[in-house]
Legacy VTK file of the C-alpha trace (Angstrom):
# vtk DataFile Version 3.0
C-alpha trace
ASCII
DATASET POLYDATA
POINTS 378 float
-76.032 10.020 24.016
-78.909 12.522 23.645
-77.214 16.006 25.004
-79.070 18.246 27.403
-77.408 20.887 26.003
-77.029 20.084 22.328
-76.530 23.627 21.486
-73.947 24.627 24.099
-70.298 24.408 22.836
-67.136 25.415 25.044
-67.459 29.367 26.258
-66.162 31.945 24.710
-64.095 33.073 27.394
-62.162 29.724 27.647
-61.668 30.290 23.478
-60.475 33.580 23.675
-58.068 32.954 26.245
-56.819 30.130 24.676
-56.461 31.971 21.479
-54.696 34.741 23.175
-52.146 31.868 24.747
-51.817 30.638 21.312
-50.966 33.474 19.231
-49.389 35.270 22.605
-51.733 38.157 22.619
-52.404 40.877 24.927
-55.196 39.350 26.668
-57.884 41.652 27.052
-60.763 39.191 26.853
-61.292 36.959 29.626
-62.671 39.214 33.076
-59.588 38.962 35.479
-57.291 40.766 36.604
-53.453 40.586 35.536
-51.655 41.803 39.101
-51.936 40.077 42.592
-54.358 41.037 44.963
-53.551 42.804 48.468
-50.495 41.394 50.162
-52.732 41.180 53.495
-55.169 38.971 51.968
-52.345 36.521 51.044
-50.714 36.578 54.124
-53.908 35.798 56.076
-54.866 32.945 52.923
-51.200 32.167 54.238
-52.063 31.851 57.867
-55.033 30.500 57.653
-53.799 27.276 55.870
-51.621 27.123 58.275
-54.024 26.801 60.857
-56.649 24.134 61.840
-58.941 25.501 59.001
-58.477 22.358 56.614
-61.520 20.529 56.521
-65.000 20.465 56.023
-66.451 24.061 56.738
-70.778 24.066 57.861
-72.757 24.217 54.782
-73.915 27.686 55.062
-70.401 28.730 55.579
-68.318 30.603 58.297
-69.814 31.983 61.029
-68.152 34.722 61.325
-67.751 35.374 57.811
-71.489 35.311 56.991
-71.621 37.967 60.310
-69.639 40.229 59.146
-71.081 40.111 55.243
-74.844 40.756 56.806
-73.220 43.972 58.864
-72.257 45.150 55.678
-75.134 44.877 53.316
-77.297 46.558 56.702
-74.758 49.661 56.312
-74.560 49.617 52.476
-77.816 49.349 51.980
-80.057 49.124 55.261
-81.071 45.998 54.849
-81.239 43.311 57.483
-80.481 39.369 56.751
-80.292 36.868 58.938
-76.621 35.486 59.520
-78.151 31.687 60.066
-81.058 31.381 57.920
-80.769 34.204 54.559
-76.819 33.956 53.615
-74.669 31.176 52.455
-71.386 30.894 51.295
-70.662 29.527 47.434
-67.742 28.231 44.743
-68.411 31.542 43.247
-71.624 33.896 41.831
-72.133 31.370 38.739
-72.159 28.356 41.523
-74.939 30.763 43.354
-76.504 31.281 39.838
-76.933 28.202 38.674
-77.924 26.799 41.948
-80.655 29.457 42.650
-81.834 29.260 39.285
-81.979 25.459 40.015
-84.077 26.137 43.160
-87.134 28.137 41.582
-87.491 27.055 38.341
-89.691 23.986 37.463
-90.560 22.639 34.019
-92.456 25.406 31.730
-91.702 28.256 33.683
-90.989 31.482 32.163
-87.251 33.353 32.676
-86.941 36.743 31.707
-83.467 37.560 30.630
-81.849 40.616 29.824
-79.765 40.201 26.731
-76.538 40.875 26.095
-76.091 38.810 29.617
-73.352 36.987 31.333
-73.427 33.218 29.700
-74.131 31.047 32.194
-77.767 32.213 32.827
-79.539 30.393 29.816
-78.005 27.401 29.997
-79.119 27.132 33.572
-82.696 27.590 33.307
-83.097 25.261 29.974
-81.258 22.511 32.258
-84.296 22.998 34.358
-86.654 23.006 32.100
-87.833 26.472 31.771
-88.702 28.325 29.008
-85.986 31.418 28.550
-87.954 34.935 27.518
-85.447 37.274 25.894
-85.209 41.064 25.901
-82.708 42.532 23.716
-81.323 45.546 24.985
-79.846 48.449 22.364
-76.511 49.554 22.076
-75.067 51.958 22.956
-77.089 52.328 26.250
-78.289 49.328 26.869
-81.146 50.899 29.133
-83.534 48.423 30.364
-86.879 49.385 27.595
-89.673 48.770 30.069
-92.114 48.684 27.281
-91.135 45.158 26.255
-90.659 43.888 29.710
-94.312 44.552 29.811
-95.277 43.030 26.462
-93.244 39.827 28.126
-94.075 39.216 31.761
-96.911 36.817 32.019
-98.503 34.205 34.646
-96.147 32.090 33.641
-93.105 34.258 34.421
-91.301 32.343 36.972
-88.012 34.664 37.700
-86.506 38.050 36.446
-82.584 37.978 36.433
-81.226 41.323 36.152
-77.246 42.157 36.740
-76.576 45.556 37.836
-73.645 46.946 37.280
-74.061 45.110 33.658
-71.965 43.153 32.364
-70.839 43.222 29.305
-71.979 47.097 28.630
-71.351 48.375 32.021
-75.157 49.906 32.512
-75.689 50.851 36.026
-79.723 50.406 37.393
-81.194 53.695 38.598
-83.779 54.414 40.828
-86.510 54.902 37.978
-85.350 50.922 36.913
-86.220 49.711 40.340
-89.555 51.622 40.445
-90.682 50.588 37.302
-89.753 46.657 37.901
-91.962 47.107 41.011
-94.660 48.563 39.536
-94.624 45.661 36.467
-94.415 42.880 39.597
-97.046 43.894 42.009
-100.027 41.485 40.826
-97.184 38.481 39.820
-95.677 35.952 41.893
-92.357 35.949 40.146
-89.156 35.665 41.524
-86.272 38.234 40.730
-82.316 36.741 40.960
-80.225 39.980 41.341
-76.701 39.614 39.754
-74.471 42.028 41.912
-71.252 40.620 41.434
-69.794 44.280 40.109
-71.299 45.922 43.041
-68.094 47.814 44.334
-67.142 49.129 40.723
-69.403 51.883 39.976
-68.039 55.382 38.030
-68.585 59.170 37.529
-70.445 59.540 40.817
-72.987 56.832 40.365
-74.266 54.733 42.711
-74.679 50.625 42.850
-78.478 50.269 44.209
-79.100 47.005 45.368
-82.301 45.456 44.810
-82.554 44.465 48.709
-83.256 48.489 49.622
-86.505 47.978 48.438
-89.072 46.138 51.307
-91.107 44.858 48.048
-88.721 43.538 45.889
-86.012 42.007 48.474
-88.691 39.740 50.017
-88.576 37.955 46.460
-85.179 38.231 45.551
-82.036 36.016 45.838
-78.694 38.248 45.440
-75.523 36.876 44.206
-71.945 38.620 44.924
-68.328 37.648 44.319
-65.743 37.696 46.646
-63.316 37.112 43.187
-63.994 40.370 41.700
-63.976 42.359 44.757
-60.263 41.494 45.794
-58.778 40.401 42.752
-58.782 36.531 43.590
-60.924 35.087 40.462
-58.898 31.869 41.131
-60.533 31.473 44.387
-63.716 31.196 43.246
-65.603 32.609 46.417
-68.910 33.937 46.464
-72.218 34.451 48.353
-75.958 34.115 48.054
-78.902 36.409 50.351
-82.226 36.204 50.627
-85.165 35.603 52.312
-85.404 32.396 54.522
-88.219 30.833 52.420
-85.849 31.076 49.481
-82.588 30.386 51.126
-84.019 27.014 52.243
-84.465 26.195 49.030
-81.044 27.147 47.541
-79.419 25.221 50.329
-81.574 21.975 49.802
-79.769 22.292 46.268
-75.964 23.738 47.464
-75.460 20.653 50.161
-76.053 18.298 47.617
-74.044 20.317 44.966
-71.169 21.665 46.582
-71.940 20.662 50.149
-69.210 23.141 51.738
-66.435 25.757 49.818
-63.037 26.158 50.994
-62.600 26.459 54.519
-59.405 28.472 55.030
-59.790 31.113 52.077
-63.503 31.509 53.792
-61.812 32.740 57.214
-58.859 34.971 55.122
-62.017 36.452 53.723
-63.739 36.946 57.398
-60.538 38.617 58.461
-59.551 41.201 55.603
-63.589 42.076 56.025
-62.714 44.079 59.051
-61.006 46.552 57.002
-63.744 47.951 54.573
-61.279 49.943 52.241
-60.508 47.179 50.498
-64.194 47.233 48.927
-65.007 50.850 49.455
-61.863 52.026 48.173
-62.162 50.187 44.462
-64.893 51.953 42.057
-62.077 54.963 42.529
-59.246 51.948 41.494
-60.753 50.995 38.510
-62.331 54.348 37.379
-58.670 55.105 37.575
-58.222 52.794 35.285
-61.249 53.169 33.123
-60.143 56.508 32.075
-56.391 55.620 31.638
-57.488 52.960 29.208
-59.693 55.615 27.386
-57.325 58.474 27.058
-54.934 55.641 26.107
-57.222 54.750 22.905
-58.780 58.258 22.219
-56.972 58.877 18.765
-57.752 55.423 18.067
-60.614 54.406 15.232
-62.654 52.359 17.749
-65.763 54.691 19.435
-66.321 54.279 23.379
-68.688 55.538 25.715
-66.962 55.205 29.182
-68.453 52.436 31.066
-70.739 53.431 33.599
-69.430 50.734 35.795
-67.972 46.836 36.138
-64.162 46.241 34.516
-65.267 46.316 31.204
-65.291 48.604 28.324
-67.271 48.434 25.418
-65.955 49.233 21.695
-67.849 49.918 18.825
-65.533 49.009 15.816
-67.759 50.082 13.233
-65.549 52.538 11.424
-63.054 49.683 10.955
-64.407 46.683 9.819
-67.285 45.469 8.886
-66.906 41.943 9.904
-69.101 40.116 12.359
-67.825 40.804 15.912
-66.416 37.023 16.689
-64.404 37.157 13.065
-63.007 40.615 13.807
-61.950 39.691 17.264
-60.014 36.738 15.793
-58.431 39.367 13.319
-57.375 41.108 16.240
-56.059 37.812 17.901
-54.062 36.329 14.531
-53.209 39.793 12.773
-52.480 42.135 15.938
-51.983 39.739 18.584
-54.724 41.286 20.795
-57.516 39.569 22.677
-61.604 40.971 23.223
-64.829 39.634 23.785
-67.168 39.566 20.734
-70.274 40.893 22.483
-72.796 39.156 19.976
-72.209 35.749 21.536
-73.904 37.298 24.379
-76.858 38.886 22.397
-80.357 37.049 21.426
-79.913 35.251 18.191
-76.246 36.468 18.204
-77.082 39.732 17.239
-74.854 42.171 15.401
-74.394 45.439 17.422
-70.402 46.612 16.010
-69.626 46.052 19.369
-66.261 44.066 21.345
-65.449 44.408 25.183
-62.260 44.747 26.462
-61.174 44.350 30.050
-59.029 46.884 31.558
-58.449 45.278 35.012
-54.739 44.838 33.716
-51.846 46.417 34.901
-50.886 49.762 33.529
-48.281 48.085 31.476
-50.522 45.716 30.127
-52.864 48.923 29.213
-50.218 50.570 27.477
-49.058 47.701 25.033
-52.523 46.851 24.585
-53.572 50.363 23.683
-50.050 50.762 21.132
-51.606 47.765 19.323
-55.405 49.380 19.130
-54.053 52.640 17.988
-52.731 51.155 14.893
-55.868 49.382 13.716
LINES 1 379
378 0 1 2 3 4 5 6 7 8 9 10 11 12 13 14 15 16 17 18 19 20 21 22 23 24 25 26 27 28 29 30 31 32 33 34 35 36 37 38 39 40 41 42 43 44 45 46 47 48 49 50 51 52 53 54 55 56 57 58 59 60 61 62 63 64 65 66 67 68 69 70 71 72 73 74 75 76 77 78 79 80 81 82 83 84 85 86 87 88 89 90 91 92 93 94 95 96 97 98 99 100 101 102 103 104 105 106 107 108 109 110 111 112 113 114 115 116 117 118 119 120 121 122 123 124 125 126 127 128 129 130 131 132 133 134 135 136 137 138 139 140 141 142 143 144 145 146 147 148 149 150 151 152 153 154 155 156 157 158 159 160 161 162 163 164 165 166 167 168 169 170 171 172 173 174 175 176 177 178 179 180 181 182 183 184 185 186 187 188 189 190 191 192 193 194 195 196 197 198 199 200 201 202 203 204 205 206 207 208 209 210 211 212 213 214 215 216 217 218 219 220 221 222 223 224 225 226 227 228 229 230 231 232 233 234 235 236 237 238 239 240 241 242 243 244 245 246 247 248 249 250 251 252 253 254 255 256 257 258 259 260 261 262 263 264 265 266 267 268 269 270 271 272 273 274 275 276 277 278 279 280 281 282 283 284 285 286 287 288 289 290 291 292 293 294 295 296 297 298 299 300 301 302 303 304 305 306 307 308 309 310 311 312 313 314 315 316 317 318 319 320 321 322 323 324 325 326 327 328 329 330 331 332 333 334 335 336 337 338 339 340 341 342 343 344 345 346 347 348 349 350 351 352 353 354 355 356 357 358 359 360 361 362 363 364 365 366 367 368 369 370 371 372 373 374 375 376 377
């Protein structure tokens, strides 16, 4: 049969973690954590199966779950959704991704993505016919460089998808990032999808700006978050989409017919541990904790760092090592040392060569030790 996809192979997470099964590596490639979440949310997951919570949930989700998740944006971030109309509950940000990017694009349009960028984006939009616009960001920064956005954009631009934190470099979005994509989108139409799935994991006294705290740019944007990497429950695969009503009822003509509903009880676990907001405010101090165990960890080591700005993820330029194309040094490091990273080039236009792997540190401080014995000896 003719493929849709015909140059889409299996992902390089599910490879590396398979790899790192095979040759039983120190798995520092795939984004999850390594240690149960909080016993409270298990004991409510617990309960809640337990209870008359086992079937079909409404389409948009919980009430009181999609309640409590508009309350908090309003006191993050001061912005006001509408609990019945402008949130829904999804199988996860990529099922939010792919079914927002599903809702807005049409054949021909133009989709500006910011590359390195999380792998199921592209796929997404050439599925539905649009044309994908590339803009290669520079290591070691990975800034957004305005300049080309501008040389891009074009009547035909359809939608913007930026992810902020950034993942795989860890780039936080300022203020000036926001201004600028406002100025650049005043006389276009386009859509923006906001990728805010690292929202809560933000470092060294920065600060996650959401795109919705701008009047301009929330009124065409669609946001995507992750339950999964804000409690440590990837498994669960939990997320949720906002945005304006003219949007939403597009995204939801596509979810019912997609998904329909997510799981029921794990939705009201979720509504419950919500009324305790330490669990989310609480974790960019967890993980900067261990951000900078990691790094003093691998500081004599030959691999260069600049601490992530934000996200679980640390980038490692391995430049003074090998000179090896990222994906064959990272399955060096897999065979020969029996550790496990991302090569970042599979995530780059053209698969562009930047001397750069990502490791994920949302591991267990044992698992950061061993891991870090093995990269000091490279």
């Amino acid at each position: 049969m003719q493929s849709k996809l015909p140059h889409i192979g299996t992902t390089i997470f599910t490879k590396m973690s398979q790899l790192a099964q095979d040759h039983q590596a120190i798995n520092l490639s795939q984004g999850f954590p390594n240690f149960m979440p909080d016993k409270q949310l298990v004991e409510l997951s617990q309960a809640a199966l337990a209870s008359a919570r086992n079937q079909y949930a409404p389409l948009a989700g919980l009430q009181e779950l999609r309640q409590k998740l508009v309350e908090k944006i309003y006191k993050l971030h001061n912005r006001k959704y509408n609990w019945e109309s402008e949130i829904t509950i999804t199988a996860g940000a990529t099922q939010a991704i792919f079914t927002a990017i599903s809702a807005l694009v049409h054949l021909g349009d133009e989709v500006i993505i910011f590359k390195p960028a999380y792998d199921c984006y592209e796929p997404a939009v050439e599925l539905f016919g649009g044309v994908v616009k590339p803009i290669q960001l520079e290591a070691p920064d990975y800034s957004i460089p305005w300049d080309k956005v501008k040389d891009v954009i074009s009547d035909q631009t359809k939608l913007i998808i930026i992810n902020t934190p950034h993942n795989p470099s860890g780039y936080v979005w300022t203020q000036d990032d926001f201004k600028t994509l406002k100025e650049i989108l005043q006389d276009t139409s386009a859509y923006i999808l906001s990728d805010e799935v690292y929202e809560h994991m933000v470092f060294d006294d920065k600060k996650h700006i959401s795109i919705c705290e701008d009047e301009f740019l929330a009124e065409r944007s669609i946001i995507t978050y992750s339950f999964g990497k804000t409690y440590h429950v990837t498994g669960w695969k939990l997320g949720y989409a906002v945005a304006p009503q003219s949007i939403m009822t597009e995204f939801r003509k596509v979810h019912q017919y997609n998904v329909f509903c997510v799981n029921h009880p794990l939705q009201f676990a979720l509504s419950q541990i919500l009324n305790e907001p330490r669990h989310y405010m609480e974790l960019s101090s967890f993980y900067q904790t261990k951000r900078n165990r990691f790094l003093e960890l691998i500081k004599d080591s030959r691999f260069k760092c600049k601490p992530t700005q934000g996200t679980y993820f640390q980038m490692a330029d391995y430049s003074e090592i090998s000179d090896l194309p990222d994906t064959e040094f990272c399955l060096e490091l897999i065979k020969n040392h029996k550790l496990a990273a991302i090569p970042v080039s599979v995530f780059n236009h053209k698969n562009l060569q930047q001397g750069n792997i990502r490791f994920c540190f949302a591991k267990t401080d044992e698992t950061l030790v061993q891991a870090a014995e093995v990269i000091n000896k490279i």
